[in-house]
ZABAMI-904612 format. One record per residue (C-alpha): residue number from 1; residue in one letter; chain; y, x, z. Coordinates in steps of 0.2 Angstrom, whole numbers, always signed. Layout:
<node k="NUM" r="A" c="A" Y="Y" X="X" Z="Z"/>
...
END
This chain:
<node k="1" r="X" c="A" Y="-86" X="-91" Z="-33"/>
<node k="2" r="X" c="A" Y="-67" X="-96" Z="-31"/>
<node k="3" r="X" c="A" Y="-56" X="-86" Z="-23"/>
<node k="4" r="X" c="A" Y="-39" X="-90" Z="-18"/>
<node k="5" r="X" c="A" Y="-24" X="-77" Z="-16"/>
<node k="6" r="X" c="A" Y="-9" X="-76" Z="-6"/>
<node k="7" r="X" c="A" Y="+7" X="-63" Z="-7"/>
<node k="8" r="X" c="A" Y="+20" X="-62" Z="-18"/>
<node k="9" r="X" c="A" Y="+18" X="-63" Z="-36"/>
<node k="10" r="X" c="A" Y="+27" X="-56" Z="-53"/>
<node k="11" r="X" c="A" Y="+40" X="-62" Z="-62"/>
<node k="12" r="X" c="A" Y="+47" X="-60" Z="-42"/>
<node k="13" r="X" c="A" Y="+51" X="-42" Z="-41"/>
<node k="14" r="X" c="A" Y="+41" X="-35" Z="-27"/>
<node k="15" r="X" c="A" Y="+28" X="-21" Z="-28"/>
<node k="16" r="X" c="A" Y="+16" X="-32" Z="-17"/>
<node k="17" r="X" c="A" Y="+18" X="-46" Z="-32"/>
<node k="18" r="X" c="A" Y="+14" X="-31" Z="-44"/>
<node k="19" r="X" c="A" Y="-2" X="-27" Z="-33"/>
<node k="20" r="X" c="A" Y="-10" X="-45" Z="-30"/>
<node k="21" r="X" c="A" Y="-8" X="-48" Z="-48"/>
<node k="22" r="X" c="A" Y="-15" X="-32" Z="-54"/>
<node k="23" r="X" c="A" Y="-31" X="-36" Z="-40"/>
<node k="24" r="X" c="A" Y="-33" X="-53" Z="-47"/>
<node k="25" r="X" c="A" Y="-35" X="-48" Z="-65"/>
<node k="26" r="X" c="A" Y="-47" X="-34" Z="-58"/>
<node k="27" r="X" c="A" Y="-56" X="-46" Z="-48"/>
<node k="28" r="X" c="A" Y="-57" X="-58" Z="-64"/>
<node k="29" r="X" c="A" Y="-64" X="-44" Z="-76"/>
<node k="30" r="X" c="A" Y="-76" X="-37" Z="-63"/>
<node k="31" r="X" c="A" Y="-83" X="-52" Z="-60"/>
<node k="32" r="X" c="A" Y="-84" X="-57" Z="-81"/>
<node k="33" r="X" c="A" Y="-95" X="-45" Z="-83"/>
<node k="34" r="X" c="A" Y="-107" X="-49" Z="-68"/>
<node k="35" r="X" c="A" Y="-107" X="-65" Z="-80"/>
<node k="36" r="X" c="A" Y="-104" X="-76" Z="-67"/>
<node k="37" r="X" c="A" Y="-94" X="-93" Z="-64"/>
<node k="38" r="X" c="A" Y="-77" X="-87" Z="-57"/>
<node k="39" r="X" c="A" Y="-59" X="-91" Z="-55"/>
<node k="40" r="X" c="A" Y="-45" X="-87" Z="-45"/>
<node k="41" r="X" c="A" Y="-27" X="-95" Z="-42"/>
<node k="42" r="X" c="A" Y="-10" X="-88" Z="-34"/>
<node k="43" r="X" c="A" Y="+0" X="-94" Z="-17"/>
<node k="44" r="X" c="A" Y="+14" X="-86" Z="-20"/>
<node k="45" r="X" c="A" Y="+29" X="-81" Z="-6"/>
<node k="46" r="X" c="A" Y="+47" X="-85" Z="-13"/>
<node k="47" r="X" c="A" Y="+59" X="-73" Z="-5"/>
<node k="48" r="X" c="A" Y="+71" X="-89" Z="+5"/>
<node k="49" r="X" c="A" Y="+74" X="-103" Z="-6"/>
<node k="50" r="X" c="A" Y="+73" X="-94" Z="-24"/>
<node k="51" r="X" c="A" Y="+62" X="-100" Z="-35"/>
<node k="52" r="X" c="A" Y="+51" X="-92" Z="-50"/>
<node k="53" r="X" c="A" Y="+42" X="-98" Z="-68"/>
<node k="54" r="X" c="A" Y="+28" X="-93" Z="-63"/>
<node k="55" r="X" c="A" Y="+11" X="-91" Z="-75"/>
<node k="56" r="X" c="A" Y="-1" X="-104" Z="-74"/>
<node k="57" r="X" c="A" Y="-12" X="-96" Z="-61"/>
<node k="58" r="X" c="A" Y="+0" X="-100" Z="-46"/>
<node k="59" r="X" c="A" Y="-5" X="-117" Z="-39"/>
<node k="60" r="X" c="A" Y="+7" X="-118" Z="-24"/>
<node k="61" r="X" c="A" Y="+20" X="-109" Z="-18"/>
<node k="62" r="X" c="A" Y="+30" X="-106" Z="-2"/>
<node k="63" r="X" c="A" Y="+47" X="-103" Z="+2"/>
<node k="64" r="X" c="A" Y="+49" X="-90" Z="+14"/>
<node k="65" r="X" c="A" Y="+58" X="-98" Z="+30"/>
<node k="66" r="X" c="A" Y="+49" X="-115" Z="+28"/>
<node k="67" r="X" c="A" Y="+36" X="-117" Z="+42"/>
<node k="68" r="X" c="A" Y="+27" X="-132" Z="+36"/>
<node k="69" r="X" c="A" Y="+26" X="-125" Z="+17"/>
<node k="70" r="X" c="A" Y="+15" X="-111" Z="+26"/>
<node k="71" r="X" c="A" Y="+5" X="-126" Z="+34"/>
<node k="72" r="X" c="A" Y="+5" X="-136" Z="+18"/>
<node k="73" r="X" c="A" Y="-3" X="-119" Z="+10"/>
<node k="74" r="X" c="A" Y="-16" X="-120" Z="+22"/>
<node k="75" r="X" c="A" Y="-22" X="-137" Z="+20"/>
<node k="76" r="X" c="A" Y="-20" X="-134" Z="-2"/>
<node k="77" r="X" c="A" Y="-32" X="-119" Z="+1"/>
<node k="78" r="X" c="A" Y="-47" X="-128" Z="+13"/>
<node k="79" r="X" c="A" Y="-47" X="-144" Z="+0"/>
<node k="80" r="X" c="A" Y="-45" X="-132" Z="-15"/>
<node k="81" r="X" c="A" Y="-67" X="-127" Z="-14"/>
<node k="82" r="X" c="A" Y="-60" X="-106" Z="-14"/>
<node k="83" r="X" c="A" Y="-75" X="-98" Z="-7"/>
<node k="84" r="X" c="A" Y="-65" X="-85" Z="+0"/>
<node k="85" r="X" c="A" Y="-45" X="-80" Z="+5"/>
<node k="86" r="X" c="A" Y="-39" X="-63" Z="+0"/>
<node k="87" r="X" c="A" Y="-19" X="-61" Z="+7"/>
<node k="88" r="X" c="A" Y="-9" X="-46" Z="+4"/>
<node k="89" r="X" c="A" Y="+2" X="-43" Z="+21"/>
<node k="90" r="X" c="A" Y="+18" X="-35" Z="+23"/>
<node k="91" r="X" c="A" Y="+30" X="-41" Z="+38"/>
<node k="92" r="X" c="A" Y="+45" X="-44" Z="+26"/>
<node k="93" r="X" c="A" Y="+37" X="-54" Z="+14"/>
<node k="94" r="X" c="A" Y="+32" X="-70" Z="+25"/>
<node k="95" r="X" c="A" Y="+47" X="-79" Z="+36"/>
<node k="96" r="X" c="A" Y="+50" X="-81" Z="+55"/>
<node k="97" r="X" c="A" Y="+53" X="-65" Z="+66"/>
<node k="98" r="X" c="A" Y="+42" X="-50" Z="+59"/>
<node k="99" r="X" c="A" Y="+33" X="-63" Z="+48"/>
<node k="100" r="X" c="A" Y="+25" X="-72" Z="+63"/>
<node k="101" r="X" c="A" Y="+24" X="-90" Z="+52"/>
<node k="102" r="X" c="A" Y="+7" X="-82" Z="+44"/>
<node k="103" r="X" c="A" Y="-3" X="-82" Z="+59"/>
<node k="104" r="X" c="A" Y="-3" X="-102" Z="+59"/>
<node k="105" r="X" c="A" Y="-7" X="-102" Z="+41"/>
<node k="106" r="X" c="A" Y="-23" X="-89" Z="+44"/>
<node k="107" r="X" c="A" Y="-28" X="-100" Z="+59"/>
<node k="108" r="X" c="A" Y="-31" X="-114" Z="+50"/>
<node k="109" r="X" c="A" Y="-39" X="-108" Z="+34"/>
<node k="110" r="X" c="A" Y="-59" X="-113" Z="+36"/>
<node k="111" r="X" c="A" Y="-66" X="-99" Z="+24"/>
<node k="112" r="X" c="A" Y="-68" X="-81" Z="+27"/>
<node k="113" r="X" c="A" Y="-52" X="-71" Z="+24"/>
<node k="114" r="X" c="A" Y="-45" X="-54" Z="+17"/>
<node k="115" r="X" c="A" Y="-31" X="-44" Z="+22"/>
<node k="116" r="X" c="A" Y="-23" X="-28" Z="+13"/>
<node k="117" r="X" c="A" Y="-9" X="-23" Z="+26"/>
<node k="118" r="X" c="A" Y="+3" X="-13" Z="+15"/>
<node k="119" r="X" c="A" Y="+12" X="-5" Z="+33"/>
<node k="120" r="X" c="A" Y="+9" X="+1" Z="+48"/>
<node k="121" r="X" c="A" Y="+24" X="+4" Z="+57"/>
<node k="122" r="X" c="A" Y="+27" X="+20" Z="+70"/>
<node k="123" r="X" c="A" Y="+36" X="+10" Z="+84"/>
<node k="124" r="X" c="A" Y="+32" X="-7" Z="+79"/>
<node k="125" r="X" c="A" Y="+43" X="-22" Z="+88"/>
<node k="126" r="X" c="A" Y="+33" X="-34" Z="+99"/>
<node k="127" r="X" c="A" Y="+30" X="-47" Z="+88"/>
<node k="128" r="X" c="A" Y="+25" X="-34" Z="+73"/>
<node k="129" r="X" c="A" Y="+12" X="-27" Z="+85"/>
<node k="130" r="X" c="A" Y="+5" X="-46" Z="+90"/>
<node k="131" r="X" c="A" Y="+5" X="-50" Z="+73"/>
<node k="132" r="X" c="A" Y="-7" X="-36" Z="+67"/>
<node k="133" r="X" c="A" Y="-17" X="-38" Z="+82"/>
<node k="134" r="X" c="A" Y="-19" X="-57" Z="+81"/>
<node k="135" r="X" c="A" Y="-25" X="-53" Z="+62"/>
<node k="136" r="X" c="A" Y="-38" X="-41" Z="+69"/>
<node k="137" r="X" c="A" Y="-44" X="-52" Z="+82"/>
<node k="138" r="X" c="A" Y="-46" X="-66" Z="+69"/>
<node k="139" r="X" c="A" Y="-57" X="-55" Z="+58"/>
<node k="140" r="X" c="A" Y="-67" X="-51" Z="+74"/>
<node k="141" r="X" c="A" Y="-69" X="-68" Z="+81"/>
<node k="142" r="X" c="A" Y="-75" X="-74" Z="+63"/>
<node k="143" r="X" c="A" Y="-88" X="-60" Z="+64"/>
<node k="144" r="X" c="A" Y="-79" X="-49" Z="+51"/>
<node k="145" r="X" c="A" Y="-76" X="-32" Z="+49"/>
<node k="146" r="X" c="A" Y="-55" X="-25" Z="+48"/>
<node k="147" r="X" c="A" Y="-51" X="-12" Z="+37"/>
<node k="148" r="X" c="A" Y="-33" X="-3" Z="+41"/>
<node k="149" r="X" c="A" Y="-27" X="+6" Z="+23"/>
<node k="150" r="X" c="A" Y="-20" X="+22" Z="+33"/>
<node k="151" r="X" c="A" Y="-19" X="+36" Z="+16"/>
<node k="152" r="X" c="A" Y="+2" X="+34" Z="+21"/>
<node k="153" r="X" c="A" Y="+0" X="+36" Z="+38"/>
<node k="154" r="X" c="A" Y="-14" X="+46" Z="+44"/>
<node k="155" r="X" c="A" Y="-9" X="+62" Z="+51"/>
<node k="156" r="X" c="A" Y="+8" X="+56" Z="+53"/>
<node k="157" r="X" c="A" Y="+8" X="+41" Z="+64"/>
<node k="158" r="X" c="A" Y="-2" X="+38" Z="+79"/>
<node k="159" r="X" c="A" Y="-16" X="+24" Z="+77"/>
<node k="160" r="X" c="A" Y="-27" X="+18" Z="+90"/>
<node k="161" r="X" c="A" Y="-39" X="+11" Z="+84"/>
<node k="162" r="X" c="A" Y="-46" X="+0" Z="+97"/>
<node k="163" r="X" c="A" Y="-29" X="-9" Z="+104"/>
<node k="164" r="X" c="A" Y="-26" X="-12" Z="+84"/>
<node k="165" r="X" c="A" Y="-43" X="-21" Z="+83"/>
<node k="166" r="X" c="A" Y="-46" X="-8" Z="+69"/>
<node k="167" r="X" c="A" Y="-65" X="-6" Z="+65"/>
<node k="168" r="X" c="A" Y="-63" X="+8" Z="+52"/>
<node k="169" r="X" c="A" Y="-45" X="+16" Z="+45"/>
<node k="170" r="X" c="A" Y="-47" X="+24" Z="+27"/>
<node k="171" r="X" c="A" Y="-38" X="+38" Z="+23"/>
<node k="172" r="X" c="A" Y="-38" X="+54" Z="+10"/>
<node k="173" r="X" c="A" Y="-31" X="+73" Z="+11"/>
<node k="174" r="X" c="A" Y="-16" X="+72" Z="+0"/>
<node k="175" r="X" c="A" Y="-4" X="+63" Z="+8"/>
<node k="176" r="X" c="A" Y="+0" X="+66" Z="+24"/>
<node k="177" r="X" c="A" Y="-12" X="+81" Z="+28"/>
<node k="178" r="X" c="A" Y="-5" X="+90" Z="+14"/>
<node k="179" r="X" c="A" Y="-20" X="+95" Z="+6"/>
<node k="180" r="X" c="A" Y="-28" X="+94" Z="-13"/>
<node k="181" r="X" c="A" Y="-31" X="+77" Z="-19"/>
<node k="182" r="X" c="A" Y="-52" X="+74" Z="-19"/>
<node k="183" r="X" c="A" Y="-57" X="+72" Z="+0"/>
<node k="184" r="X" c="A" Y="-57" X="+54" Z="+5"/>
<node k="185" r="X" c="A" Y="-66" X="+48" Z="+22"/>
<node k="186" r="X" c="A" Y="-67" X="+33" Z="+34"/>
<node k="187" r="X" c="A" Y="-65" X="+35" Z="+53"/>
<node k="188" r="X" c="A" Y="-75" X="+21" Z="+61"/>
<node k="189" r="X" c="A" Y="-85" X="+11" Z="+72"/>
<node k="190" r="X" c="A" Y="-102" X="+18" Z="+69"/>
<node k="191" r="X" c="A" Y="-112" X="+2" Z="+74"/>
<node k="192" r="X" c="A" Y="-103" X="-4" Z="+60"/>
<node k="193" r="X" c="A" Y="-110" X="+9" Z="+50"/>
<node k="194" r="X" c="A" Y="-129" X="+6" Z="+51"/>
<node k="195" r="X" c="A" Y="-124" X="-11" Z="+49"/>
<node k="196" r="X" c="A" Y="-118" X="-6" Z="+31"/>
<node k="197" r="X" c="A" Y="-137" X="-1" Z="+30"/>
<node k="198" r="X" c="A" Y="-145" X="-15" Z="+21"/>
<node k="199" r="X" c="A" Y="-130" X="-20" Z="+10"/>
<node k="200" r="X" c="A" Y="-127" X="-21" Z="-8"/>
<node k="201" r="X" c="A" Y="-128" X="-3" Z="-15"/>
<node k="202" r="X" c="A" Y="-117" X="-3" Z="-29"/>
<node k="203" r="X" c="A" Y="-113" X="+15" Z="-29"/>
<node k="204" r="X" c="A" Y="-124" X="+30" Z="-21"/>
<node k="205" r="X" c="A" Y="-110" X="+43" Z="-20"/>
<node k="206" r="X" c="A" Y="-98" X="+31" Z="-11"/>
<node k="207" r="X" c="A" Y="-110" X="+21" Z="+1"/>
<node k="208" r="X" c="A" Y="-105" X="+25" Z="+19"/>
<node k="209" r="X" c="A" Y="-122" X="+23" Z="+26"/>
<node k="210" r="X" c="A" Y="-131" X="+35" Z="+16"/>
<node k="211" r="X" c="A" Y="-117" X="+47" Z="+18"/>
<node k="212" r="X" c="A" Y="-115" X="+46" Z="+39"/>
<node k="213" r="X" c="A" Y="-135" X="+46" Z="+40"/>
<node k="214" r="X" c="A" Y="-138" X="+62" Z="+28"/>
<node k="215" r="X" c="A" Y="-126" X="+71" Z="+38"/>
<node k="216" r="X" c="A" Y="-130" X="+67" Z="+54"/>
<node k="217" r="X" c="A" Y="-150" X="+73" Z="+50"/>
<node k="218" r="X" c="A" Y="-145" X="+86" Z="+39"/>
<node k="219" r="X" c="A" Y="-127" X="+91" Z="+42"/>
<node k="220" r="X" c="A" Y="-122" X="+93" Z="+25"/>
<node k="221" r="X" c="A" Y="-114" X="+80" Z="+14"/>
<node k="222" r="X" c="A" Y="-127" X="+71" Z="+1"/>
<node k="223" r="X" c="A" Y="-121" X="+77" Z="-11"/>
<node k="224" r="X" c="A" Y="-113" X="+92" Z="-19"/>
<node k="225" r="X" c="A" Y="-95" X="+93" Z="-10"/>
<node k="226" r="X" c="A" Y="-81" X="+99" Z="-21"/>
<node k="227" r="X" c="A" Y="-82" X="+114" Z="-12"/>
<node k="228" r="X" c="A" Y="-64" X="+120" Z="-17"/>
<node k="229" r="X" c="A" Y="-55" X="+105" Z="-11"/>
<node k="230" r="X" c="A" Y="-65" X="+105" Z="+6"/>
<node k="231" r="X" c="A" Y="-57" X="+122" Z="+8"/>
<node k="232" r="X" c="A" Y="-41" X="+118" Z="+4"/>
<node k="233" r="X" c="A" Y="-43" X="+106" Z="+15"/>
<node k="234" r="X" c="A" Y="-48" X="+116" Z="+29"/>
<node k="235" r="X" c="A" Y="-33" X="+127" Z="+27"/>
<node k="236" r="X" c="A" Y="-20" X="+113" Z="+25"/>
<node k="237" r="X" c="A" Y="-27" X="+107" Z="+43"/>
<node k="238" r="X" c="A" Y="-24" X="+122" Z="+50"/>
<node k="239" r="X" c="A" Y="-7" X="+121" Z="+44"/>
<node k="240" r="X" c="A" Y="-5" X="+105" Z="+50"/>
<node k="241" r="X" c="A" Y="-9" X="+108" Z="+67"/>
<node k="242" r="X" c="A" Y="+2" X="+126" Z="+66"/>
<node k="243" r="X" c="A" Y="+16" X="+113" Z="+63"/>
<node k="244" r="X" c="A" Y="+11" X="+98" Z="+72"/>
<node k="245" r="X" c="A" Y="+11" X="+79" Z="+71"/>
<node k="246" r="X" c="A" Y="+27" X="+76" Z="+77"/>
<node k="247" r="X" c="A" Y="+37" X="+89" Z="+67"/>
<node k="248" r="X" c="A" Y="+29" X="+84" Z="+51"/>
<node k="249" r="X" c="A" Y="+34" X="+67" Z="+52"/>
<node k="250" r="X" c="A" Y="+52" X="+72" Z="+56"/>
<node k="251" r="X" c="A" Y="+53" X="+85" Z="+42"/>
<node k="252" r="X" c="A" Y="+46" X="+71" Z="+29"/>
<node k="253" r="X" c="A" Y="+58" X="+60" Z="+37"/>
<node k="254" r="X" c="A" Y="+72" X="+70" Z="+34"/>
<node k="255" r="X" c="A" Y="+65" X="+71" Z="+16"/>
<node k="256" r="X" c="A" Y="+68" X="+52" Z="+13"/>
<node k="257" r="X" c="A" Y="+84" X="+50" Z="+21"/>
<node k="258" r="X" c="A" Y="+89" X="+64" Z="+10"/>
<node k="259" r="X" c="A" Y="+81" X="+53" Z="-6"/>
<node k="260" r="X" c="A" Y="+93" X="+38" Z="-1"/>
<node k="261" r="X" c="A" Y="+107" X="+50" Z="+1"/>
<node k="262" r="X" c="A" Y="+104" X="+54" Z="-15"/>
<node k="263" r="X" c="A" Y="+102" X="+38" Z="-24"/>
<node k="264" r="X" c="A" Y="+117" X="+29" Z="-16"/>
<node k="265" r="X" c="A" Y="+126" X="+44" Z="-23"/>
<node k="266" r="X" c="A" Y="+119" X="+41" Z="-41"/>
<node k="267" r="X" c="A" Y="+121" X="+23" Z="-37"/>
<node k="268" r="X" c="A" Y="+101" X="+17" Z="-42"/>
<node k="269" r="X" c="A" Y="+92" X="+5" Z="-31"/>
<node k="270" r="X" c="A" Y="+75" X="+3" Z="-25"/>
<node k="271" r="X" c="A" Y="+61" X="-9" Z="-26"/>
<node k="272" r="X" c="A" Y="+53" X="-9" Z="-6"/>
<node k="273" r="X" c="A" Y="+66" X="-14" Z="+10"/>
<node k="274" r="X" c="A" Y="+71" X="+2" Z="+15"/>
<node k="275" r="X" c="A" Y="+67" X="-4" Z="+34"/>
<node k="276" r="X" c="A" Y="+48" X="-5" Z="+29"/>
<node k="277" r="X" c="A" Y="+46" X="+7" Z="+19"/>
<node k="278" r="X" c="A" Y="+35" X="+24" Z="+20"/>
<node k="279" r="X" c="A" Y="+42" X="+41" Z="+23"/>
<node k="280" r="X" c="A" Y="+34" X="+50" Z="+7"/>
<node k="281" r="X" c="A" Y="+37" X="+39" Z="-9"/>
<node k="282" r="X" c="A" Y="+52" X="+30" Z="-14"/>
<node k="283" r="X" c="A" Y="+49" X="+19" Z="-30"/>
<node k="284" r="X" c="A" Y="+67" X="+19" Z="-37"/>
<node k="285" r="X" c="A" Y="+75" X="+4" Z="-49"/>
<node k="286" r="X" c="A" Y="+79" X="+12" Z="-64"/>
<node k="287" r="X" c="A" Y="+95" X="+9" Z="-75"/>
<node k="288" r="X" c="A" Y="+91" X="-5" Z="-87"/>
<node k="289" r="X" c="A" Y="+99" X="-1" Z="-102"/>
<node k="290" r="X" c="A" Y="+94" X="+7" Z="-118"/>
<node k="291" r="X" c="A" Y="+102" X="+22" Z="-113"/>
<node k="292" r="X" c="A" Y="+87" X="+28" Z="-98"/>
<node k="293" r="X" c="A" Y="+72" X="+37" Z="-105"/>
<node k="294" r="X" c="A" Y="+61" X="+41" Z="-92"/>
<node k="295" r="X" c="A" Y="+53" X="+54" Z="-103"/>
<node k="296" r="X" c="A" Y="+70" X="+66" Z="-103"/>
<node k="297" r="X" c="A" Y="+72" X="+65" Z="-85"/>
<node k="298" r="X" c="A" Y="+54" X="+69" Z="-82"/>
<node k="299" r="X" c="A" Y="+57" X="+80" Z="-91"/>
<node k="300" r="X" c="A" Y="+75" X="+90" Z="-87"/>
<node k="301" r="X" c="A" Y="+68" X="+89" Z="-72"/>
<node k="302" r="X" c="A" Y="+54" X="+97" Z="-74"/>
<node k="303" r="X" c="A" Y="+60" X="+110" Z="-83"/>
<node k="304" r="X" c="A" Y="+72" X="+116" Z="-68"/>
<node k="305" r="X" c="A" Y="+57" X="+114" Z="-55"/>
<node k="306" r="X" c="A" Y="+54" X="+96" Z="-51"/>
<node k="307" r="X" c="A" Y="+43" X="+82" Z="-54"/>
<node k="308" r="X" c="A" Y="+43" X="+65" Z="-55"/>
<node k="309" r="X" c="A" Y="+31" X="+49" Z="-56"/>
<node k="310" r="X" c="A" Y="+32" X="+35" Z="-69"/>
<node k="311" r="X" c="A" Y="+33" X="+19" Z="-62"/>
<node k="312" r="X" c="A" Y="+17" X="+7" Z="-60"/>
<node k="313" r="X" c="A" Y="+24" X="-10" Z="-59"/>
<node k="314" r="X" c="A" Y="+23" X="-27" Z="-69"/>
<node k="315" r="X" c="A" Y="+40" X="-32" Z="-78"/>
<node k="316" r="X" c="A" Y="+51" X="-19" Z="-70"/>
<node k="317" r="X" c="A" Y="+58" X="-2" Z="-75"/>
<node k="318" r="X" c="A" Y="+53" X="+10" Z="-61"/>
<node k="319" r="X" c="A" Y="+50" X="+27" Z="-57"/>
<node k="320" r="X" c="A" Y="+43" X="+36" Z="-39"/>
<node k="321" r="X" c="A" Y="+50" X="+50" Z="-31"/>
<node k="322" r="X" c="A" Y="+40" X="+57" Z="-19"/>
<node k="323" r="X" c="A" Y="+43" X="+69" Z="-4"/>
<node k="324" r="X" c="A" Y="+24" X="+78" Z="-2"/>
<node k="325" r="X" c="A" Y="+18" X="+95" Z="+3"/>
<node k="326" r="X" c="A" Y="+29" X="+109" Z="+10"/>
<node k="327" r="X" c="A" Y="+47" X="+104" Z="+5"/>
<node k="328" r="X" c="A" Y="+64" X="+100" Z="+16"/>
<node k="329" r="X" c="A" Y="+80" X="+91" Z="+15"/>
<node k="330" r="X" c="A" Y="+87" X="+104" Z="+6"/>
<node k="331" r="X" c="A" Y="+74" X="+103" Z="-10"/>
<node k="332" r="X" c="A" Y="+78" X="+85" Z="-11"/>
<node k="333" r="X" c="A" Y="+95" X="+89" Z="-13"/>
<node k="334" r="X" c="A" Y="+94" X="+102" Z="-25"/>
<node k="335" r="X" c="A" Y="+84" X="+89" Z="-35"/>
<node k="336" r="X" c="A" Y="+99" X="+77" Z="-34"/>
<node k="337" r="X" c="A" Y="+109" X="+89" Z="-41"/>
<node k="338" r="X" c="A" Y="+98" X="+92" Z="-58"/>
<node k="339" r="X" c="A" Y="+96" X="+71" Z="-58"/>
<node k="340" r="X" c="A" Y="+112" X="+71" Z="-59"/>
<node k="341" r="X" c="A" Y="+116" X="+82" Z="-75"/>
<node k="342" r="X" c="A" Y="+101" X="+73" Z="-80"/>
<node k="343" r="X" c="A" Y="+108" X="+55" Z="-81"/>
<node k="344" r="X" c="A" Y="+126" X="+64" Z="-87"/>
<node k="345" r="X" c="A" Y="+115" X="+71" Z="-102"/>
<node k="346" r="X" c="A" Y="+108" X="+54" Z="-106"/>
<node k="347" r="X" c="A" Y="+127" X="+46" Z="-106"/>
<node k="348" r="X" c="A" Y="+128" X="+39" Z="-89"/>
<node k="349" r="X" c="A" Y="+143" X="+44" Z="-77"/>
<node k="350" r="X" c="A" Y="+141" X="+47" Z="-56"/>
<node k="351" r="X" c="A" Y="+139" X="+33" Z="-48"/>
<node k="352" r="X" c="A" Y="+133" X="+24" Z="-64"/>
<node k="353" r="X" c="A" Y="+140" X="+7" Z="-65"/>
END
């Protein structure tokens, strides 16, 4: 099995890069251990006409605004012998308006295809939402199956499902829903379902089939449920609809702006175009001196009543601030001001230069 992927890829610095490279490697052990004949190579996306030294796993790569490098790709891919196409998608990572110089690329590939998309937007632009639906249709007309990733968005943005071209959205209870991580689900077609039946089991908790057909004969899960989380799942749903859908998002948006407001006073970057980014987690560049310790602003932080995440990327200093659960603007700002002393205590002055 050879499997060719496309997206951007490390040393770029792009939390998409960070992701394909971190599903190939898993893809590459996985598949070791199934003691099979596999191997993979990278098309990687150059953001305009910079250029990267990229490991030996990228075979080709395309520069961002050049249309017939996206058609070269293409034609590279179908004489490569890749069995199958995995691309990671994001609308600001592939050139023309919204990205729209993918579609010919997808068009023309002649082996099944994969598609992670890392956004769904709230009021999408017209070519954003052709782009998406064009994708969807693809997978339909090839007789595939398209998976939306919604754990950002569900509960916070509208998706309907069927002008999407969407046959099942996957989603969990900690993120938008506010509730206790532990309770993930898929909403979905169910003919697509008990087509699942005869598939592959590779894991009997997890497999849809048995899960949708046990409950809709029994009504219970078939399994033990963590029953503690499904409660505390029930309650944060109450909650949710006490505050509503609309509300929610606004509050959690007033949460991030809040987040920027406070970065550009400490003067610290971040990694995701702000204009595509989600609402409730900010991965923030982190000063790349020997001065920053992660660890001591964890934990100052922490011990004045706030968390923070490490980073999970490739060859880059991060860290994550997230806006989740019951807080407002004003939390975010009176996290600012303990950063602050934070970054004063590890030598740093305000805005660090």
């Amino acid at each position: 099995m050879k499997y060719a992927f496309i997206g951007t890829y490390p040393p770029r610095e792009c939390g998409i890069g960070t992701f394909t490279h971190n599903l190939l490697d898993s893809v590459l052990h996985a598949k070791k251990a199934e003691k099979g004949n596999f191997e993979a190579f990278v098309v990687a996306v150059n953001d305009h006409d910079l250029s990267y030294n990229y490991p030996q796993e990228v075979k080709l790569h395309i520069r961002q605004e050049h249309q017939r490098d996206y058609l070269r790709a293409a034609k590279y891919i179908n004489l490569s012998g890749a069995d199958i196409c995995i691309l990671q998608h994001e609308f600001g990572i592939y050139g023309g308006q919204n990205g729209i110089y993918i579609l010919p690329l997808l068009h023309r590939l002649e082996i099944p295809i994969v598609v992670t998309l890392h956004t769904i937007l709230k009021t999408p632009s017209y070519n954003e939402k052709a782009v998406l639906q064009e994708i969807g249709k693809m997978a339909h007309d090839n007789g595939c199956v398209f998976v939306a990733d919604t754990i950002s968005t569900y509960g916070l943005l509208p998706i309907n499902i069927e002008e999407e071209n969407i046959d099942f959205c996957m989603s969990s209870a900690q993120k938008g829903l506010c509730a206790m991580t532990g309770v993930s689900w898929a909403v979905g077609k169910i003919d697509e379902i008990e087509k699942s039946k005869n598939y592959p089991k590779r894991s009997y908790y997890c497999n849809l089939f048995m899960q949708y057909d046990f409950f809709d004969r029994v009504g219970e899960m078939h399994f033990t449920p963590p029953v503690q989380v499904i409660y505390a799942l029930q309650q944060a749903i109450k909650e949710y609809k006490q505050e509503g859908e609309q509300a929610r998002y606004d509050r959690l948006t007033q949460c991030w702006e809040a987040i920027h407001r406070g970065l550009e006073e400490i003067a610290l970057g971040y990694v995701i175009d702000k204009a595509i980014q989600g609402r409730l987690v900010v991965t923030v560049k982190a000063p790349e001196d020997d001065r920053f310790d992660f660890a001591k602003l964890h934990d100052y932080c922490y011990e004045r009543g706030f968390t923070i995440y490490p980073g999970k990327m490739f060859g880059l200093a991060t860290f994550r601030l997230c806006n989740l659960g019951w807080i407002t603007s004003k939390d975010i700002e009176d996290f600012f001001v303990v950063a602050k002393e934070a970054f004063k205590e590890m030598g740093y002055t305000i805005p660090i230069k």
